[in-house]
C-alpha positions as CSV (number, residue, x, y, z in Angstrom):
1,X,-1.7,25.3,-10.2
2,X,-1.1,21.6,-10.5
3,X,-0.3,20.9,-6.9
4,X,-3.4,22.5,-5.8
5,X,-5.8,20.5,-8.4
6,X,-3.8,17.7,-7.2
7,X,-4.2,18.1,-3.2
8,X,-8.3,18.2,-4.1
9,X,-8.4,14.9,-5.1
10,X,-9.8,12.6,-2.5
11,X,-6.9,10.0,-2.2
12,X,-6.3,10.6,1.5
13,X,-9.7,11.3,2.1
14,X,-10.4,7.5,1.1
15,X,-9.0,6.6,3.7
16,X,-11.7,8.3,6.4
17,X,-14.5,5.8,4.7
18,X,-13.8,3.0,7.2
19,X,-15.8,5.0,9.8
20,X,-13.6,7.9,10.9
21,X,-16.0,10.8,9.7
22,X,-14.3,13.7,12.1
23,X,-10.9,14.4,9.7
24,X,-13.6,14.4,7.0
25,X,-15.8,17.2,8.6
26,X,-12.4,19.3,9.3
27,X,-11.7,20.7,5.7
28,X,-8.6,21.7,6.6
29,X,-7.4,19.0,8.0
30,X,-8.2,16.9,5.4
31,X,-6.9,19.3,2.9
32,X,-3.3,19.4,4.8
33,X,-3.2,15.8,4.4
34,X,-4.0,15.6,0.9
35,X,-1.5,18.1,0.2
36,X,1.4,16.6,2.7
37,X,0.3,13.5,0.8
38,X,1.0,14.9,-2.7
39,X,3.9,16.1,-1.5
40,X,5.3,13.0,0.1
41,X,4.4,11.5,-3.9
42,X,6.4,13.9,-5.8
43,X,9.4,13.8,-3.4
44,X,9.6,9.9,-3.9
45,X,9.5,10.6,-7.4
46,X,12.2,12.5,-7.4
47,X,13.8,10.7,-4.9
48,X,13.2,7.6,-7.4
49,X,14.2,9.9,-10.3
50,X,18.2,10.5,-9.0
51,X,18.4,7.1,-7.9
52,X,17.9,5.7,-11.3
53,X,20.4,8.4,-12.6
54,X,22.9,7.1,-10.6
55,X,22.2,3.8,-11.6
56,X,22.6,4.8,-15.4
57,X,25.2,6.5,-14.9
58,X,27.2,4.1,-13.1
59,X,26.4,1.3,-15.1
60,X,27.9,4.0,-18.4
61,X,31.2,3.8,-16.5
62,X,30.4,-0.1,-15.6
63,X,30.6,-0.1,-12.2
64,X,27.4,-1.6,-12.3
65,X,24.2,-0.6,-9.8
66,X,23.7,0.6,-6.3
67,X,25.1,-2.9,-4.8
């Protein structure tokens, strides 16, 4: 349920305000951005998420970070 309340926000929507009204007339367009979009956000989370476990878990056997 989250994703979809989440997609519905307009943060790539913002981005049709500097004149480009056609992606904003094509619902669906706009909402398979917004949802790709959301998407894209939680993978980098994650993606941010592991990275930083490695990190700390490295650093508990101190071989220090990602370097």
């Amino acid at each position: 349920m989250g994703k979809y309340r989440r997609a519905q926000e307009p943060t790539m929507l913002s981005l049709d305000d500097s004149g480009d009204r056609k992606l904003a007339a094509s619902s669906s367009k706009a909402q398979q951005d917004a949802v790709v979009g959301s998407l894209g956000n939680e993978a980098a989370i994650v993606f941010a998420g592991l990275v930083l476990a490695m990190q700390q878990a490295q650093a508990r056997r101190g071989e220090g970070g990602l370097h």
